[in-house]
N, C-alpha and C positions, 0 to 999 in steps of 0.2 A: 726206785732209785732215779732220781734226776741228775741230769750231767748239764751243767751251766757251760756253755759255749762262748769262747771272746778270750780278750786279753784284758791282764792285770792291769792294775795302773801304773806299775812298774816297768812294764813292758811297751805302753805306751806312752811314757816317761822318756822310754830310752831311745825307743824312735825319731821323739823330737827332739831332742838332744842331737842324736844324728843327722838329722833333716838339717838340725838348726847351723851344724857346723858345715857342712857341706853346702850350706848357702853361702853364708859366709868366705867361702874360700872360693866360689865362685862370682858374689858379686866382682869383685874389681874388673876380673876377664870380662862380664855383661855390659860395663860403665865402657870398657876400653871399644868393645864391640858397637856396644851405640855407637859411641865417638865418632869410632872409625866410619861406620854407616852414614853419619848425618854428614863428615868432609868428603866422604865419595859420593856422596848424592848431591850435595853441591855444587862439589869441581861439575858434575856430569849434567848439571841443570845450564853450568854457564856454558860447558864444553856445545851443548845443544842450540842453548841460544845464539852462539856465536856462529855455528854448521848454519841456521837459522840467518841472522842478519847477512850471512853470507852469499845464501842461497835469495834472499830477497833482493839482492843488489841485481843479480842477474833476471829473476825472474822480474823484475819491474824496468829493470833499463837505468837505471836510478842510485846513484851513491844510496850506501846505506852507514848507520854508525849502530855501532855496541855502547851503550852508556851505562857507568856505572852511576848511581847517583846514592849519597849513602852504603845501604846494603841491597840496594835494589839495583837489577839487571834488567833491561830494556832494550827496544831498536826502535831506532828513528830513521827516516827517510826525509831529504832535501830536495828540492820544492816539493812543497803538497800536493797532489793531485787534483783537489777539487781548493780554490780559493777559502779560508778561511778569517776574516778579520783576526789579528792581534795573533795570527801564528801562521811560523813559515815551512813547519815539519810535519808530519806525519809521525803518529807511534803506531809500529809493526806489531801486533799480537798483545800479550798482557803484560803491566809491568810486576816482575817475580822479586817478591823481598823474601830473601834468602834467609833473612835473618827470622822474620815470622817460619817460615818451613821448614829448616833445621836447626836456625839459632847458630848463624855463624857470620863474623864480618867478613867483610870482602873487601881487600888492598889492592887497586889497579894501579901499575906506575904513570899510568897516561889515565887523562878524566873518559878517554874513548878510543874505540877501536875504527878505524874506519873501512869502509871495501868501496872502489872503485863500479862502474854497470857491469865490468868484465868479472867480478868476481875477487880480483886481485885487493890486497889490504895495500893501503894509502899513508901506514906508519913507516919510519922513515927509520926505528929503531927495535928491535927482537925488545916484546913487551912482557910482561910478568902480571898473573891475575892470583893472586892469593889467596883462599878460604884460610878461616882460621877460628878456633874453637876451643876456648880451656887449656892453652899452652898449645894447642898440636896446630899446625898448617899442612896442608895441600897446595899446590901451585899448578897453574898452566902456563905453560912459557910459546908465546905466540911470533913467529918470524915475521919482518918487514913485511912480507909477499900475500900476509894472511893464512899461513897454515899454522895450523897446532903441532906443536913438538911434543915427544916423546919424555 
């Protein structure tokens, strides 16, 4: 007597059926989670750069600027340290296009941010750095004095 071992095709008919709908009823929550992931990974890429630019004004003596240019975030520093023909700045670290890494644009109300040697920011007005991605935004809202707000 032989006993065949496994499931019918029936049976595994019905599995994927199941499988298939419970996908479905989760992708949207996955799409929303990405989302979510790639505007919090950006707010926190600029929130970094800008602890960054900040931190470079003091550790060099040196004005420093946060530039948005496009989708891409950067620091510069004014006078260069070592003479350069045809340029009068300095670029601090790498420049980060945000848009390549999570696929989000990025709205500053000001073309830059500035920090003074002491640390202190050099805007004259509470600025706004927006992420934004598929309908949804993120924002950083930054004070005159150069601190990040809540």
């Amino acid at each position: 007597m032989s006993q065949q071992r496994g499931f019918t095709l029936i049976e595994v008919m019905v599995i994927v059926v199941i499988a298939g709908a419970l996908m479905l009823l989760a992708f949207p929550k996955m799409n929303q989670a990405i989302l979510s992931a790639n505007l919090n990974g950006a707010r926190s890429a600029v929130a970094s750069t800008f602890i960054r630019a900040r931190s470079a004004a003091v550790e060099r003596g040196q004005p420093t600027r946060l530039r948005v240019n496009g989708n891409s975030v950067y620091i510069t520093a004014e006078p260069r340290l070592v003479a350069l023909a045809g340029s009068t700045r300095d670029t601090i670290g790498t420049v980060q296009n945000l848009n390549q890494q999570f696929g989000v644009t990025v709205a500053l109300d000001n073309d830059d941010l500035g920090f003074d040697p002491r640390g202190f920011g050099t805007n004259s007005d509470t600025t706004s750095l927006t992420v934004t991605k598929s309908g949804y935004s993120k924002s950083l809202v930054i004070s005159p004095f150069g601190r990040l707000q809540p």
